[in-house]
KOLFI-624120 format. One record per residue (C-alpha): residue number from 1; residue in three letters; x, y, z. Coordinates in steps of 0.5 Angstrom, whole numbers, padded with zeros to 4 digits. Layout:
REM KOLFI-624120
   nr  rest     c1     c2     c3
  NUM   ALA      X      Y      Z
...
//
This chain:
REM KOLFI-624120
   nr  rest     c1     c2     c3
    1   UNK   0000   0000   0000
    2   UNK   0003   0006  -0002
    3   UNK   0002   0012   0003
    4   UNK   0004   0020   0002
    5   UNK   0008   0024   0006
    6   UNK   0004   0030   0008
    7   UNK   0007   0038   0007
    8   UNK   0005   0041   0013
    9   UNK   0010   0047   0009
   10   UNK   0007   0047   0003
   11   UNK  -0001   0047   0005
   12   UNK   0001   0052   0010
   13   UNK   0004   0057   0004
   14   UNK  -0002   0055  -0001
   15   UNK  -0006   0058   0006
   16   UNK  -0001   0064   0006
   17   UNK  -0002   0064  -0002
   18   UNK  -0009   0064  -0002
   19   UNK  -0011   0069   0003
   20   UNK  -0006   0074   0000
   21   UNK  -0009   0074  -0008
   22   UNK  -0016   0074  -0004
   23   UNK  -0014   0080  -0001
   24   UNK  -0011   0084  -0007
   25   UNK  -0016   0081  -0013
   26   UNK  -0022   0082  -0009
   27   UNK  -0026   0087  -0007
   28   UNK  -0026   0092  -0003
   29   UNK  -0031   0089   0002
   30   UNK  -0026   0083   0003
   31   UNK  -0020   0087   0004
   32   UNK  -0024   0091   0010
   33   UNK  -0026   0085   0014
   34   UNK  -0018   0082   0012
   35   UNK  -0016   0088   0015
   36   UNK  -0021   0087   0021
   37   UNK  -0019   0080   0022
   38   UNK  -0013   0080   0021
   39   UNK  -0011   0086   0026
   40   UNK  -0014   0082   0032
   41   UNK  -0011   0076   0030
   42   UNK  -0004   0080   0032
   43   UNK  -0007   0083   0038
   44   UNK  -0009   0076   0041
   45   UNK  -0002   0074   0039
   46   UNK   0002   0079   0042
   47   UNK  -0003   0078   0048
   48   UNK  -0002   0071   0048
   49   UNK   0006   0073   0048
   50   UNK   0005   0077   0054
   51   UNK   0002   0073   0058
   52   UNK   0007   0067   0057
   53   UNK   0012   0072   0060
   54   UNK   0007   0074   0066
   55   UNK   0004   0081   0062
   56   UNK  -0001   0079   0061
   57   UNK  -0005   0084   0064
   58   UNK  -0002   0091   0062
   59   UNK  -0002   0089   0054
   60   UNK  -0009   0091   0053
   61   UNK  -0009   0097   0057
   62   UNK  -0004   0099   0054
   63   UNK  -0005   0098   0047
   64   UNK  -0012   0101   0048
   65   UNK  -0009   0109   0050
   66   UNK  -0006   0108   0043
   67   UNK  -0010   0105   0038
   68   UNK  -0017   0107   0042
   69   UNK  -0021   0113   0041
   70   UNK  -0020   0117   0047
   71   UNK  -0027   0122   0050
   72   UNK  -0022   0127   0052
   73   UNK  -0019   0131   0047
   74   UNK  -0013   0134   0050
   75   UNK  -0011   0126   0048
   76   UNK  -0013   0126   0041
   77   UNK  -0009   0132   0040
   78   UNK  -0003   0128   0041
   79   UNK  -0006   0122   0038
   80   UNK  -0010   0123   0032
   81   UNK  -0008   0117   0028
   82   UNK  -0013   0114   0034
   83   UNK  -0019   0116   0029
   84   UNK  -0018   0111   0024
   85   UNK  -0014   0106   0027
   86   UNK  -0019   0105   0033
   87   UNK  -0025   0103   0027
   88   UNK  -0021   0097   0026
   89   UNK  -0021   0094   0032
   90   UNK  -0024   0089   0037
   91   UNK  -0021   0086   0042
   92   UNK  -0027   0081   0044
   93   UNK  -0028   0075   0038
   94   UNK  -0037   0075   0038
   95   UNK  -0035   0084   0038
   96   UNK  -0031   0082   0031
   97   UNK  -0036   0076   0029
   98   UNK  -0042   0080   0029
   99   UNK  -0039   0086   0026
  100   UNK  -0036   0083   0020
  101   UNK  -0043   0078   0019
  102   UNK  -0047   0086   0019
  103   UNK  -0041   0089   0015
  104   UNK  -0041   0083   0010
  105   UNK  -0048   0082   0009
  106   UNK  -0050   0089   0008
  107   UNK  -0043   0091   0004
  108   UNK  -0045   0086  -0001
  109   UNK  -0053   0089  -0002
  110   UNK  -0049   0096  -0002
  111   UNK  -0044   0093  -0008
  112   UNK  -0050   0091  -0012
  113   UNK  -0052   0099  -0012
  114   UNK  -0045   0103  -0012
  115   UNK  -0038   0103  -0012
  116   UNK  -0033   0100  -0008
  117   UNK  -0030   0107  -0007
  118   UNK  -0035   0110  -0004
  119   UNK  -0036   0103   0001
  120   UNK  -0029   0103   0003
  121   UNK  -0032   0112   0004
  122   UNK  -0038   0111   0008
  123   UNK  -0034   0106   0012
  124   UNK  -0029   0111   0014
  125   UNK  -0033   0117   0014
  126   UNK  -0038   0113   0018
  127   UNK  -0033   0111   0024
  128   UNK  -0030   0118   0023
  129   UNK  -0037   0121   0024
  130   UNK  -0039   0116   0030
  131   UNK  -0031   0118   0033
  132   UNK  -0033   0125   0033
  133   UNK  -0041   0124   0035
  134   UNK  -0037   0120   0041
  135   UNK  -0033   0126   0043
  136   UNK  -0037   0132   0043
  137   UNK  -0043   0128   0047
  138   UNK  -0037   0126   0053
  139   UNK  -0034   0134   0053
  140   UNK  -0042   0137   0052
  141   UNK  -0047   0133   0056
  142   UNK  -0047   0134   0064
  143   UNK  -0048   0126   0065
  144   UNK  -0040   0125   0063
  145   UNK  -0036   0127   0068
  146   UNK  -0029   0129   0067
  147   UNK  -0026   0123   0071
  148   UNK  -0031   0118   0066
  149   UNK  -0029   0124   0060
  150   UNK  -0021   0122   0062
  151   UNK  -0022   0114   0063
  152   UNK  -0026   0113   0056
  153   UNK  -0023   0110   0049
  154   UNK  -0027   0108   0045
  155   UNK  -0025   0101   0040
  156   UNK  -0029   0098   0035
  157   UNK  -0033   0098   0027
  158   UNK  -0039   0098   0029
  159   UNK  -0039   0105   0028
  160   UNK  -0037   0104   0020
  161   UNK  -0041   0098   0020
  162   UNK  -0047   0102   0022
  163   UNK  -0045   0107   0016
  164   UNK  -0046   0102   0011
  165   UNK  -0052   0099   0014
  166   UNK  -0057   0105   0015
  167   UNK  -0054   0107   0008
  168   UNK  -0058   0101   0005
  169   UNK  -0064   0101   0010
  170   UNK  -0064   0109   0007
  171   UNK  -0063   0107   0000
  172   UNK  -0068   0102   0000
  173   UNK  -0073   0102   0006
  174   UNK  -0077   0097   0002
  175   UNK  -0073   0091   0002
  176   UNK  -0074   0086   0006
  177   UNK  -0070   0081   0009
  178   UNK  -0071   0074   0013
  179   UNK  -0069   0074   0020
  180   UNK  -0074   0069   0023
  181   UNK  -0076   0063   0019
  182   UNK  -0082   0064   0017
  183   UNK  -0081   0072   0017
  184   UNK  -0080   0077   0013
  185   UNK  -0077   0085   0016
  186   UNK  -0077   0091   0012
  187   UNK  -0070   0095   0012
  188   UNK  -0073   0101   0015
  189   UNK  -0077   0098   0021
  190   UNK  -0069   0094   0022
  191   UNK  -0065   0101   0022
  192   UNK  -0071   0104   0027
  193   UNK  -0070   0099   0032
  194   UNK  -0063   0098   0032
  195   UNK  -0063   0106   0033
  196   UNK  -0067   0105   0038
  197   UNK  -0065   0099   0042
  198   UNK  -0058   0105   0042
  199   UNK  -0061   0110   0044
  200   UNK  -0064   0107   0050
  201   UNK  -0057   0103   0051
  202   UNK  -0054   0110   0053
  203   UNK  -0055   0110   0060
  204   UNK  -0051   0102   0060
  205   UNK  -0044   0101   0062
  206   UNK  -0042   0102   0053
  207   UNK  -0045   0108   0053
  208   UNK  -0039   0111   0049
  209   UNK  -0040   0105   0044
  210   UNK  -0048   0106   0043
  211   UNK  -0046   0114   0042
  212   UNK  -0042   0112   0036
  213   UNK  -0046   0107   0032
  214   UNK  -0052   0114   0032
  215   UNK  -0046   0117   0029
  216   UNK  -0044   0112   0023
  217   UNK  -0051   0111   0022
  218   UNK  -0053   0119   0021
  219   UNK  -0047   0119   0016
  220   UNK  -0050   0112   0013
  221   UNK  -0057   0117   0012
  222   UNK  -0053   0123   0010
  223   UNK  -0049   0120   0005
  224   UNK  -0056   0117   0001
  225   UNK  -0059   0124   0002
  226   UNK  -0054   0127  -0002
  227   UNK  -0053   0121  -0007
  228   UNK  -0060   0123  -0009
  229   UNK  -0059   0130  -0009
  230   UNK  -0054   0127  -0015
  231   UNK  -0047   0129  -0009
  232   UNK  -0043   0123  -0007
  233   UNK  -0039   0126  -0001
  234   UNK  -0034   0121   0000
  235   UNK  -0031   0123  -0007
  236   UNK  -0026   0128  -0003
  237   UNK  -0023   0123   0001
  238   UNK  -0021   0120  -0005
  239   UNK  -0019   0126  -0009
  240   UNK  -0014   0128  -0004
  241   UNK  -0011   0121  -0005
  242   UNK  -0009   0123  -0012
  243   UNK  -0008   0129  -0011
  244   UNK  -0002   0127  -0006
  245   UNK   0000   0121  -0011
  246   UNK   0002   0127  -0016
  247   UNK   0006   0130  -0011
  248   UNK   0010   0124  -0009
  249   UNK   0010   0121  -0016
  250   UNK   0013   0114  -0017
  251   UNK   0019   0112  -0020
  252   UNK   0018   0108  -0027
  253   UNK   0022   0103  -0027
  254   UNK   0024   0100  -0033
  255   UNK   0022   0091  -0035
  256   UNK   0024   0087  -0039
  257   UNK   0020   0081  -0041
  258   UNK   0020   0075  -0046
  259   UNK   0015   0074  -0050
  260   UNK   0015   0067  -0054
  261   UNK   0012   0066  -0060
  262   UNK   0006   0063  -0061
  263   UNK   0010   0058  -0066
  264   UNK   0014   0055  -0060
  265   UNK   0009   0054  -0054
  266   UNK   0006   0048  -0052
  267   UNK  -0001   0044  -0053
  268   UNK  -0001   0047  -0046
  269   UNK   0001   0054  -0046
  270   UNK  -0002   0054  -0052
  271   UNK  -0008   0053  -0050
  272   UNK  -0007   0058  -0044
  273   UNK  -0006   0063  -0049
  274   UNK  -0012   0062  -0053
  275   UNK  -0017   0062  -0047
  276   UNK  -0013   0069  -0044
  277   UNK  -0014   0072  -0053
  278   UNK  -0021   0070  -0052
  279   UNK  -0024   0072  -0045
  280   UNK  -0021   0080  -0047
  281   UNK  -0024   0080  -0054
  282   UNK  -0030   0078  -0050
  283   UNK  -0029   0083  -0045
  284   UNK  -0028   0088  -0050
  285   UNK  -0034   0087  -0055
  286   UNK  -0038   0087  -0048
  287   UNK  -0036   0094  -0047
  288   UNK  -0037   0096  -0054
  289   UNK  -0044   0094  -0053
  290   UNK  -0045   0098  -0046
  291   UNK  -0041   0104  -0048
  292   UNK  -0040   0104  -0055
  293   UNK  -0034   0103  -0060
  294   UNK  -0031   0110  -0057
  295   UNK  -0031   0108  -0050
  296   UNK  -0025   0104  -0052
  297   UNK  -0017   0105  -0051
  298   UNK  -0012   0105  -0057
  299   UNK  -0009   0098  -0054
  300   UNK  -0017   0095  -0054
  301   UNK  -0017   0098  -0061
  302   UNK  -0011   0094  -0062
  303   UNK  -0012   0087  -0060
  304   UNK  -0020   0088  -0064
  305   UNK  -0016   0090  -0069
  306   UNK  -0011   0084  -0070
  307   UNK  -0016   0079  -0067
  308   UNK  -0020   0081  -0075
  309   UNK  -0015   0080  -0079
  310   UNK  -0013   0072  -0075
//
């Protein structure tokens, strides 16, 4: 009988290879819960070292205070990276499964109506708007004293994941859902009892955590408003990206690569050849027949052209 020796390196390096070409060829949507998935795997990791050497305890204090949102703004001045990086994180694992499970079910009806920028925008917005919502209600409000205000920081994606929910509940009040068996809900009851059930959690001991997911979620509301009012308002976040690209231009690099003739593959390459030649002239006429011919660039002009004369 003839067994075969399994490689534990090689499966663990198809894993490691899997999850990177997911994570650059797929949609914005995948990289957001990836960047989530994977920022709490190393924090638990960095949690585990720490406790084997018997620090356990101080690690998530600590790393709290610097990728946390604080309530006061005297430390926000020194940390405003904490605005973003706070959106990613969570340090319980149902606090990261639900958020994800509520990000993947409404991002993919969000994608089904617009683009993947402006969700990786409303996610950012949203968790910027539900920081800013958190910290303005803990410095207004005489029900936040100044040691609650001192002793406060506020973690998680709930508040962009909340962004992109009510986004979708506001665009499409209507759609309904299943959630129990034999049930169905319209988005717009869900979108009022989850702002609801945070508005009356307030008093509880997250209170900071109900605050920003009232602040996400008026983004999300906002962002529809103005998208039928024909504005997008997380175009600027990318605009400003550019903007800064063009003054800190890449370097273009010069590659040389070898291309065999057609003459001198293999029944296999040449079959790989052929599927690739096949799969752009599709790609190409199927562009043609929802813009127009001169929707085209010169080198898909190209490829159709020599692709007539074969």
């Amino acid at each position: 009988m003839y067994y075969q020796r399994y490689d534990n390196g090689h499966f663990s390096r198809s894993i490691r290879a899997g999850i990177m070409s997911s994570f650059r060829h797929g949609s914005s949507l995948i990289r957001l819960i990836y960047i989530n998935a994977g920022l709490f795997l190393l924090l638990k990791a960095g949690y585990v070292i720490l406790s084997l050497a018997g620090q356990g305890d101080i690690f998530y204090p600590t790393i709290l205070e610097w990728i946390g949102i604080p309530a006061d703004p005297e430390y926000l001045l020194y940390r405003p990276w904490t605005v973003l990086t706070y959106m990613f994180t969570q340090f319980e694992f149902l606090h990261l499964l639900f958020n994800m499970l509520w990000l993947y079910w409404f991002g993919s009806i969000f994608l089904n109506h617009f683009t993947e920028r402006q969700l990786t925008g409303v996610y950012l917005l949203g968790g910027i708007a539900g920081a800013f919502l958190y910290v303005l209600s803990y410095n207004i409000f005489p029900y936040f004293d100044r040691i609650t205000r001192l002793s406060s920081w506020a973690i998680g994606s709930s508040a962009s994941v909340m962004a992109i929910v009510f986004a979708v509940c506001t665009y499409l009040p209507h759609h309904q859902v299943s959630i129990f068996p034999k049930g169905h809900v319209k988005l717009i009851y869900l979108a009022l009892f989850t702002a609801l059930i945070d508005l009356l959690s307030i008093q509880s001991g997250n209170a900071g955590g109900h605050i920003a997911h009232l602040g996400g979620a008026l983004f999300g509301c906002l962002f529809i408003i103005c998208i039928k009012h024909n504005k997008d308002i997380t175009s600027g976040i990318f605009y400003s990206g550019e903007r800064l690209k063009r003054l800190f231009p890449r370097r273009k690099t010069i590659r040389v690569k070898y291309k065999k003739k057609v003459s001198e593959m293999n029944d296999r390459e040449y079959n790989a050849y052929k599927k690739r030649q096949d799969t752009r002239i599709n790609d190409i006429l199927d562009k043609i027949s929802r813009a127009g011919y001169e929707s085209l660039t010169r080198e898909e002009k190209e490829v159709l052209f020599k692709s007539g004369r074969k």
